[in-house]
KELOKE-646899 format. One record per residue (C-alpha): residue number from 1; residue in one letter; x, y, z. Coordinates in steps of 0.1 Angstrom, whole numbers, plus 5000, padded with zeros to 4 digits. Example, Ala and Ser with C-alpha at 12.3 -4.5 7.8 and 13.67 -1.06 7.14 Angstrom:
+-----+------+------+------+------+
| seq | type |   xx |   yy |   zz |
+-----+------+------+------+------+
|   1 |    A | 5123 | 4955 | 5078 |
|   2 |    S | 5137 | 4989 | 5071 |
+-----+------+------+------+------+
***
This chain:
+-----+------+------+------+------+
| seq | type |   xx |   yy |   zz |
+-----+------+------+------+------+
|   1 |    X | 4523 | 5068 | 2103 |
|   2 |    X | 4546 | 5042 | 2109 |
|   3 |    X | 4537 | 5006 | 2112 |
|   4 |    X | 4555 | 4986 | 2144 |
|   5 |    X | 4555 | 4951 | 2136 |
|   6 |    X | 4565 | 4918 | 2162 |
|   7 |    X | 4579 | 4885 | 2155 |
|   8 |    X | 4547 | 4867 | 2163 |
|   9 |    X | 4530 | 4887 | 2138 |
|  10 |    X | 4557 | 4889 | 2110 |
|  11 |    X | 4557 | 4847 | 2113 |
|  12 |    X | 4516 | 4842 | 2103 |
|  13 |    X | 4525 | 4872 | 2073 |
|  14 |    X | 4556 | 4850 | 2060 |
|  15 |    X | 4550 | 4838 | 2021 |
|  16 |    X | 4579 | 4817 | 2011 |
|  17 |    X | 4570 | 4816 | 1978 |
|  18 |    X | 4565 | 4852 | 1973 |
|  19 |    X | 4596 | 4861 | 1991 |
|  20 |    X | 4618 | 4833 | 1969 |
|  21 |    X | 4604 | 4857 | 1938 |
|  22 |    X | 4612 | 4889 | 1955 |
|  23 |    X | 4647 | 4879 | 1959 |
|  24 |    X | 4653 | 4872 | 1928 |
|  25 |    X | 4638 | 4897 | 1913 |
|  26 |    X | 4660 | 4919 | 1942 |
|  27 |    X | 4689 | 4901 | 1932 |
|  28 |    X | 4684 | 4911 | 1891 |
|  29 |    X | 4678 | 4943 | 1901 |
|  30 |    X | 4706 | 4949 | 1916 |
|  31 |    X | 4726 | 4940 | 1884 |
|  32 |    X | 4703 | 4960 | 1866 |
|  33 |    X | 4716 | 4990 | 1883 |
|  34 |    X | 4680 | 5000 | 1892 |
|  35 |    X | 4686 | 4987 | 1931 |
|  36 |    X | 4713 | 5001 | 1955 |
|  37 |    X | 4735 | 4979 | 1977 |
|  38 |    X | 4760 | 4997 | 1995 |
|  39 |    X | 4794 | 4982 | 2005 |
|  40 |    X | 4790 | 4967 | 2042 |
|  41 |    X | 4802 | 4983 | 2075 |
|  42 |    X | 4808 | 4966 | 2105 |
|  43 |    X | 4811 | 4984 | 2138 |
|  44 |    X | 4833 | 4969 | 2168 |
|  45 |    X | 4853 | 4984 | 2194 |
|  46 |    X | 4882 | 4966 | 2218 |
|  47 |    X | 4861 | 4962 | 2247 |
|  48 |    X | 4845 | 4935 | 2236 |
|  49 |    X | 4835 | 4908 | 2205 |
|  50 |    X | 4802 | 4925 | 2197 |
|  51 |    X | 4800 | 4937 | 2163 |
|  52 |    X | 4767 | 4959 | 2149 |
|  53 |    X | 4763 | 4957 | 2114 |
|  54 |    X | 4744 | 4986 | 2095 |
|  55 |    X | 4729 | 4967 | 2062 |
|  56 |    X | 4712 | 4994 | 2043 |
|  57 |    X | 4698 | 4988 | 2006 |
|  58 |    X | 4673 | 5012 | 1980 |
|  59 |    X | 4654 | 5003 | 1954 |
|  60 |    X | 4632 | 5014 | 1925 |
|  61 |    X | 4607 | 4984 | 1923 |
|  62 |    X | 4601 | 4984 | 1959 |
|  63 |    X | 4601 | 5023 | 1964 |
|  64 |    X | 4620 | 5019 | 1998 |
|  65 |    X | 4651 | 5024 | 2011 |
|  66 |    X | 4660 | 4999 | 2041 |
|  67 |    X | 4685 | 4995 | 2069 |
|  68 |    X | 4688 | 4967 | 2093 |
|  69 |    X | 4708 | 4968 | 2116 |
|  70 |    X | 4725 | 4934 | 2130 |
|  71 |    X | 4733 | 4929 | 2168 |
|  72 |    X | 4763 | 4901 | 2168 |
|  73 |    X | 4769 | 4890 | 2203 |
|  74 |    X | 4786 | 4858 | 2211 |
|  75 |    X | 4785 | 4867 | 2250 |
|  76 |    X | 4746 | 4867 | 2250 |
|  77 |    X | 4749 | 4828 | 2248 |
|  78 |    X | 4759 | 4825 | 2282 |
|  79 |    X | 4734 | 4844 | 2301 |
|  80 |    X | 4710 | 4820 | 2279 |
|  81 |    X | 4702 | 4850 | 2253 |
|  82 |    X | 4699 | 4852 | 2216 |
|  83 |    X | 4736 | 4858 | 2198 |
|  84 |    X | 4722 | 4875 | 2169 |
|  85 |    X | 4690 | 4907 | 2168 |
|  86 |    X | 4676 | 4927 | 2144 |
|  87 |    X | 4658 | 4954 | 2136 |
|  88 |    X | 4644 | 4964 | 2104 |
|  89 |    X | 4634 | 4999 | 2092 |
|  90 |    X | 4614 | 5003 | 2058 |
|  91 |    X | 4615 | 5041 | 2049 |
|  92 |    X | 4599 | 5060 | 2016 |
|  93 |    X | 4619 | 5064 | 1987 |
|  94 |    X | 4592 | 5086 | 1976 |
|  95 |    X | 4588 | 5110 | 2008 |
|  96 |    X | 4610 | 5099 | 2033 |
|  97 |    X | 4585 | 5089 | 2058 |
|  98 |    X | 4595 | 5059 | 2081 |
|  99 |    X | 4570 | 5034 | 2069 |
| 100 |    X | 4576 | 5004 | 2091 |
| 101 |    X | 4597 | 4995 | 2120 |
| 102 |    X | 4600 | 4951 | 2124 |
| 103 |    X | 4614 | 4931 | 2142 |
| 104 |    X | 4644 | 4913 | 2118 |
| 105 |    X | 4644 | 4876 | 2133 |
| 106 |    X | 4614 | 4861 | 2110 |
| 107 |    X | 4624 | 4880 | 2077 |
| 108 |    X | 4661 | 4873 | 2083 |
| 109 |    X | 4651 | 4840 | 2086 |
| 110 |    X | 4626 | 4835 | 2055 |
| 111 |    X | 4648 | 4858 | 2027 |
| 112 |    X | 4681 | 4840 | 2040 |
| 113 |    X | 4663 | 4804 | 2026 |
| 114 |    X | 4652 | 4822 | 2000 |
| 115 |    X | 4682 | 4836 | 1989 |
| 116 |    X | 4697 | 4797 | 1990 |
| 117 |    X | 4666 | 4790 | 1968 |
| 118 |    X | 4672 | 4812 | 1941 |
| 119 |    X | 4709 | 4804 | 1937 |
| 120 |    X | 4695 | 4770 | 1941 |
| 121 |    X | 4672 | 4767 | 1915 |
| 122 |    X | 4700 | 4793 | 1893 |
| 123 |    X | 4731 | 4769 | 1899 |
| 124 |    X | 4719 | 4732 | 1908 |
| 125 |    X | 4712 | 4701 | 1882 |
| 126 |    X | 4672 | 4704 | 1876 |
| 127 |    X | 4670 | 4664 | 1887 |
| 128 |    X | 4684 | 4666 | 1920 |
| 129 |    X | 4663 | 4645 | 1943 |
| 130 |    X | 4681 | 4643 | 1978 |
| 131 |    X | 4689 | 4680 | 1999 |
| 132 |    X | 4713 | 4674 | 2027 |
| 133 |    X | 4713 | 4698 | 2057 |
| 134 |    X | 4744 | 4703 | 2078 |
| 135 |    X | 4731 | 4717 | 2109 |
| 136 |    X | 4690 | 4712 | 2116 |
| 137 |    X | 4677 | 4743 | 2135 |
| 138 |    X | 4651 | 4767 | 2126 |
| 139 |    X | 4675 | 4780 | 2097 |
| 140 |    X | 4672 | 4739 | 2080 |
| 141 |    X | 4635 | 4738 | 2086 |
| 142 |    X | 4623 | 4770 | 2063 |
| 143 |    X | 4658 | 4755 | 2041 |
| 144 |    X | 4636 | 4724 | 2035 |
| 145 |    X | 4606 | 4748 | 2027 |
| 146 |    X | 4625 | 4765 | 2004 |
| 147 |    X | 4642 | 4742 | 1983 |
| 148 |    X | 4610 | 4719 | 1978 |
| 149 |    X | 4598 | 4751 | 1959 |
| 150 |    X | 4625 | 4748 | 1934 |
| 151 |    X | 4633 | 4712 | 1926 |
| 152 |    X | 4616 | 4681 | 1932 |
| 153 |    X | 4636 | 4672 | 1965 |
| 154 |    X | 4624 | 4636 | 1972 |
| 155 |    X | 4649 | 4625 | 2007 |
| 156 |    X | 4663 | 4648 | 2033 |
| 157 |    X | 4700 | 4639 | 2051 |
| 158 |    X | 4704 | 4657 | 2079 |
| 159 |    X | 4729 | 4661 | 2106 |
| 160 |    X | 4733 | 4679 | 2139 |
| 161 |    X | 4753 | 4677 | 2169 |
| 162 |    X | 4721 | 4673 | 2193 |
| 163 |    X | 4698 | 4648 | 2193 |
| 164 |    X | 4670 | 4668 | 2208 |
| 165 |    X | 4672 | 4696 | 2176 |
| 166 |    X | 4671 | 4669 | 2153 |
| 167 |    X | 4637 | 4651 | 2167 |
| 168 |    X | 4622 | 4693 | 2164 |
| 169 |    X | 4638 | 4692 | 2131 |
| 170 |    X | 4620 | 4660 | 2120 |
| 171 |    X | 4587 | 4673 | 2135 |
| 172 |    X | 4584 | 4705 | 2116 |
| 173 |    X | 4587 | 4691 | 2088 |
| 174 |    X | 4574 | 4661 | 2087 |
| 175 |    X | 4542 | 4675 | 2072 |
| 176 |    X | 4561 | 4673 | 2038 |
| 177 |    X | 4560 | 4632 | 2034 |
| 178 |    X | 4595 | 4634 | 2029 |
| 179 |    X | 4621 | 4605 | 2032 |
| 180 |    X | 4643 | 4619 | 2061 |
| 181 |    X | 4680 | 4601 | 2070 |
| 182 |    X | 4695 | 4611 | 2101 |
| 183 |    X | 4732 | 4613 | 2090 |
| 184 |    X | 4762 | 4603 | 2116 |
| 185 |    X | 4782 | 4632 | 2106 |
| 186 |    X | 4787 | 4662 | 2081 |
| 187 |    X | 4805 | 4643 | 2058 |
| 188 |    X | 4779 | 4617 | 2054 |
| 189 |    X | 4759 | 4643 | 2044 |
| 190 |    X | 4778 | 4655 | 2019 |
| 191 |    X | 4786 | 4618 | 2005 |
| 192 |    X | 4750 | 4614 | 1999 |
| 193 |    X | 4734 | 4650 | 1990 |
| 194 |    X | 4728 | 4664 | 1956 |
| 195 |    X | 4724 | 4699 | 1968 |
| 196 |    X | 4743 | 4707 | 2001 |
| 197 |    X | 4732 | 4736 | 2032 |
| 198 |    X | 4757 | 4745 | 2057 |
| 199 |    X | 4737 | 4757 | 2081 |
| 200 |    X | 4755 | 4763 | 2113 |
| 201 |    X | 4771 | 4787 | 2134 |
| 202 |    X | 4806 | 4769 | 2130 |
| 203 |    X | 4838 | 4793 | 2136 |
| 204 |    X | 4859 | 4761 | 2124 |
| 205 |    X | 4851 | 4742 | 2089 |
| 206 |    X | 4827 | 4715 | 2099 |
| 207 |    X | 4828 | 4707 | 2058 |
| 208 |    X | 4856 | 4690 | 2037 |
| 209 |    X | 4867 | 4697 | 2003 |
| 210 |    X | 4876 | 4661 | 2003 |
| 211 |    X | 4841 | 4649 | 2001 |
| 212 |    X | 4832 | 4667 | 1974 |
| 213 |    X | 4811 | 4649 | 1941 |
| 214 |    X | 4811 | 4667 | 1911 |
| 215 |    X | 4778 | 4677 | 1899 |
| 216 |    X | 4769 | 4688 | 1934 |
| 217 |    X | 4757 | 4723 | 1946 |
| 218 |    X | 4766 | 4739 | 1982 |
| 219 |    X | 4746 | 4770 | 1998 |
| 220 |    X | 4774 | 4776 | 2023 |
| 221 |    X | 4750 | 4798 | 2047 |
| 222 |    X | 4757 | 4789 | 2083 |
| 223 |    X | 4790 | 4812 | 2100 |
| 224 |    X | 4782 | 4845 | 2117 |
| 225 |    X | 4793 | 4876 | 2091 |
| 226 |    X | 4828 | 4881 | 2105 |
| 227 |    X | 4863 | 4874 | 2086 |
| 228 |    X | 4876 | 4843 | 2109 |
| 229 |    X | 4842 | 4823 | 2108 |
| 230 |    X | 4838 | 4800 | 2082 |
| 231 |    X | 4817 | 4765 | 2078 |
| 232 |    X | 4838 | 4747 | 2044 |
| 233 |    X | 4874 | 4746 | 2041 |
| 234 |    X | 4901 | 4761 | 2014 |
| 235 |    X | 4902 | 4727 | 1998 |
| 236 |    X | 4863 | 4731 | 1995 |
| 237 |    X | 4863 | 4765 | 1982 |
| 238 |    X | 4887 | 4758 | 1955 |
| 239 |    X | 4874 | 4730 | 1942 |
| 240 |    X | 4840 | 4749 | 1936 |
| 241 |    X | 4826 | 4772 | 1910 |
| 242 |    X | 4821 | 4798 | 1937 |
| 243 |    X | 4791 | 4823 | 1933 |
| 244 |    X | 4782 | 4852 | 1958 |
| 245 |    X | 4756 | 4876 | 1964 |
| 246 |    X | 4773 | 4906 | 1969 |
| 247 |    X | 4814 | 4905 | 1967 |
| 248 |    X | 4821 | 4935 | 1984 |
| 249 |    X | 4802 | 4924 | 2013 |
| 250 |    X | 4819 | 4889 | 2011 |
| 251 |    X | 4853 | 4906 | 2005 |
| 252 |    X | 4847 | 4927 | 2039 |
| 253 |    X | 4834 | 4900 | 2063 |
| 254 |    X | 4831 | 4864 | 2048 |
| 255 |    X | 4855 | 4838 | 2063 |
| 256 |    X | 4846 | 4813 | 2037 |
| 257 |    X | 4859 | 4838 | 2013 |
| 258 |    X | 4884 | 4858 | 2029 |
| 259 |    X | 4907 | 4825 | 2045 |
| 260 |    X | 4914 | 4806 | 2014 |
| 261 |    X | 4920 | 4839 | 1998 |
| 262 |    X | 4949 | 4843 | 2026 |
| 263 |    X | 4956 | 4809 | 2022 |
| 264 |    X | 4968 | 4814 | 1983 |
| 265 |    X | 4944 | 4789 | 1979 |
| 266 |    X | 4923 | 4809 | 1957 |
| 267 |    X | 4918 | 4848 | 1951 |
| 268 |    X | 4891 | 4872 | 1953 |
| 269 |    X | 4891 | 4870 | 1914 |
| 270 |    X | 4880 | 4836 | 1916 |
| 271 |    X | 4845 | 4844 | 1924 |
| 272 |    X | 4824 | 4838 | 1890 |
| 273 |    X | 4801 | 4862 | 1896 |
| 274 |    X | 4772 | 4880 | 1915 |
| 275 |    X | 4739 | 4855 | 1920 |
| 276 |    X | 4724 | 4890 | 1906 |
| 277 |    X | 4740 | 4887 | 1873 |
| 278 |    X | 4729 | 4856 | 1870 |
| 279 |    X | 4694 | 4860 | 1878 |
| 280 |    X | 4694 | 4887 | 1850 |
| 281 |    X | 4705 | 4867 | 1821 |
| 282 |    X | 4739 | 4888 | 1821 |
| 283 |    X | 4764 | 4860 | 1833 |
| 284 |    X | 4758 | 4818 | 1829 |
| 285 |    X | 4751 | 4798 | 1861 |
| 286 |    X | 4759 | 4762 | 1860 |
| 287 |    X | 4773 | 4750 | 1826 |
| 288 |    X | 4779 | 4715 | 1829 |
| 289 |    X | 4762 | 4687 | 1848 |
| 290 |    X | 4798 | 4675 | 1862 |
| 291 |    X | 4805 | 4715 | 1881 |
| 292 |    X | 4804 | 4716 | 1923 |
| 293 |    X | 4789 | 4748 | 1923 |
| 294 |    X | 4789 | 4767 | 1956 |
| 295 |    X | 4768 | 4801 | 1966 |
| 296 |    X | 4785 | 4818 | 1993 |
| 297 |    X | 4756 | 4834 | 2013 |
| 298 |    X | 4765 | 4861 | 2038 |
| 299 |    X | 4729 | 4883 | 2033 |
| 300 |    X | 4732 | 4916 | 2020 |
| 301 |    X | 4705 | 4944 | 2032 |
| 302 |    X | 4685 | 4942 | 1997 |
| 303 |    X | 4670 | 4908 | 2007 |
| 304 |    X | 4659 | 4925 | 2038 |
| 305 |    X | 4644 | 4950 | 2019 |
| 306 |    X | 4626 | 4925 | 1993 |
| 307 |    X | 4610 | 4906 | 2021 |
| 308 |    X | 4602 | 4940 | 2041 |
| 309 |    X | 4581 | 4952 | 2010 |
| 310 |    X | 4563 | 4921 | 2008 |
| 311 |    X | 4557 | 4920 | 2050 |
| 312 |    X | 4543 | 4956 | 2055 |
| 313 |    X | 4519 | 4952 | 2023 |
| 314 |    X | 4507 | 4917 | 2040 |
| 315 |    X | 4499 | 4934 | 2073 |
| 316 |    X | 4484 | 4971 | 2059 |
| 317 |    X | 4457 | 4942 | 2039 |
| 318 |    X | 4456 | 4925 | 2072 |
| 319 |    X | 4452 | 4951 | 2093 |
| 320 |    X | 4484 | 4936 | 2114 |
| 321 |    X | 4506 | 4957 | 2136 |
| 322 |    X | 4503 | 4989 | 2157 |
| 323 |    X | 4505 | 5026 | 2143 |
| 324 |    X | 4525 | 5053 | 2156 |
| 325 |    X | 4530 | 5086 | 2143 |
| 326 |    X | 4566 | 5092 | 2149 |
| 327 |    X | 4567 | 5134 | 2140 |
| 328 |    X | 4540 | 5139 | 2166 |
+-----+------+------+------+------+
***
């Protein structure tokens, strides 16, 4: 039988503690060698700017194999629809039976702060007090979430370009107690934060190199997968000890990566290393309290596949979802 699960239900299932674990255990694992990430494909034709991305991952822990694949349509914003879909699919590694069909919005959501949590808590100074958010959507709120699970985050700078998504921002999480600073711009942000989220959907950098400190840590997270989009300049990326979570997949369709490298600013050799190899002991994170470290998150099908393990166990307990027997 195959579970069919919604967005309303996924979102009372989400555990972002468990899935911060499952990432980066997902993460290791992938180092390891005993998990699977293929190199990314994205599929665009001439007609038009859509582009579906395939993101397919296996693994050993999990006994799954996973695909997602990612709707990217810039056009859907002006007939008032989401740019960006997903669909999930959660298949045996053991028999091959399609387990679990969900809906990808609330998991991409959750294991994408998650994924900024791990290479948080891998990469930035333990004492870092103040988290400053660049962008203050739905993305910032489960960043806040996040990151208060792995350091003791005491003040919150934020900054967005709409006064109404900043008051939603401020309301969801004001349950935390937190001392929240609505910044005037991006760059007061970064003048202020210890640990830095780009979290927009920028095509242009909206972040300076320039206003870099040292000892700070970025989770550069915001621009769509493609190869022009990116949210932090050359200057930016060159000054930082940069860290991805899968560099083919940032090689194929990460801006941030891929335009300094075209720049001569940097090169593809530059990257220190997988967030995997660090999460497995095999390669040193942060190594001086004086580094900018950056993570350059573009979300690799694996974290998809963590979170999806973790979803369809919540719901079988729960008894969440509707059964259908696909072979029939």
């Amino acid at each position: 039988m195959t579970l069919i699960l919604s967005a309303s239900q996924l979102d009372s299932l989400a555990d972002m503690p468990a899935t911060i674990a499952a990432v980066e255990r997902a993460f290791g694992d992938m180092a390891r060698g005993t998990a699977c990430q293929p190199a990314p494909s994205s599929l665009h034709l001439a007609s038009s700017d859509a582009r579906f991305l395939p993101m397919s991952a296996l693994a050993d822990v999990e006994q799954l194999a996973a695909v997602k694949l990612l709707s990217d349509i810039p056009a859907n914003r002006n007939v008032g629809l989401p740019t960006q879909r997903s669909t999930i699919m959660l298949v045996s590694q053991i028999t091959g039976e399609t387990l679990a069909i969900l809906d990808g919005r609330v998991p991409t959501r959750v294991r994408t702060a998650a994924a900024s949590a791990v290479a948080t808590k891998l990469l930035a100074r333990p004492r870092s007090t103040t988290l400053g958010l660049v962008g203050a959507g739905a993305l910032a709120v489960a960043h806040v979430q996040a990151i208060l699970a792995v350091l003791p985050i005491r003040d919150i700078v934020v900054w967005s370009r709409t006064a109404d998504t900043s008051l939603k921002f401020r309301q969801a999480i004001e349950h935390h107690g937190l001392n929240v600073v609505q910044a005037a711009s991006a760059e007061e942000v970064v003048r202020s934060a210890d640990v830095v989220c780009t979290l927009t959907p920028a095509t242009e950098p909206v972040v300076r190199g320039r206003w870099f400190r040292p000892g700070q840590h970025f989770n550069a997270v915001g621009s769509r997968p493609r190869p022009d989009h990116r949210e932090i300049d050359s200057e930016g990326m060159a000054r930082a000890r940069v860290f991805v979570d899968s560099l083919s997949t940032a090689i194929e369709k990460s801006g941030a990566l891929i335009i300094p490298v075209s720049e001569g600013a940097m090169s593809f050799g530059d990257v220190v290393a997988e967030i995997g190899h660090v999460a497995a002991g095999a390669h040193p994170g942060r190594t001086g309290d004086d580094e900018i470290t950056l993570f350059n998150s573009v979300g690799i099908g694996l974290q998809d596949l963590a979170i999806g393990r973790l979803l369809y166990d919540k719901a079988l307990e729960q008894g969440l979802g509707t059964e259908l027997d696909l072979s029939s």
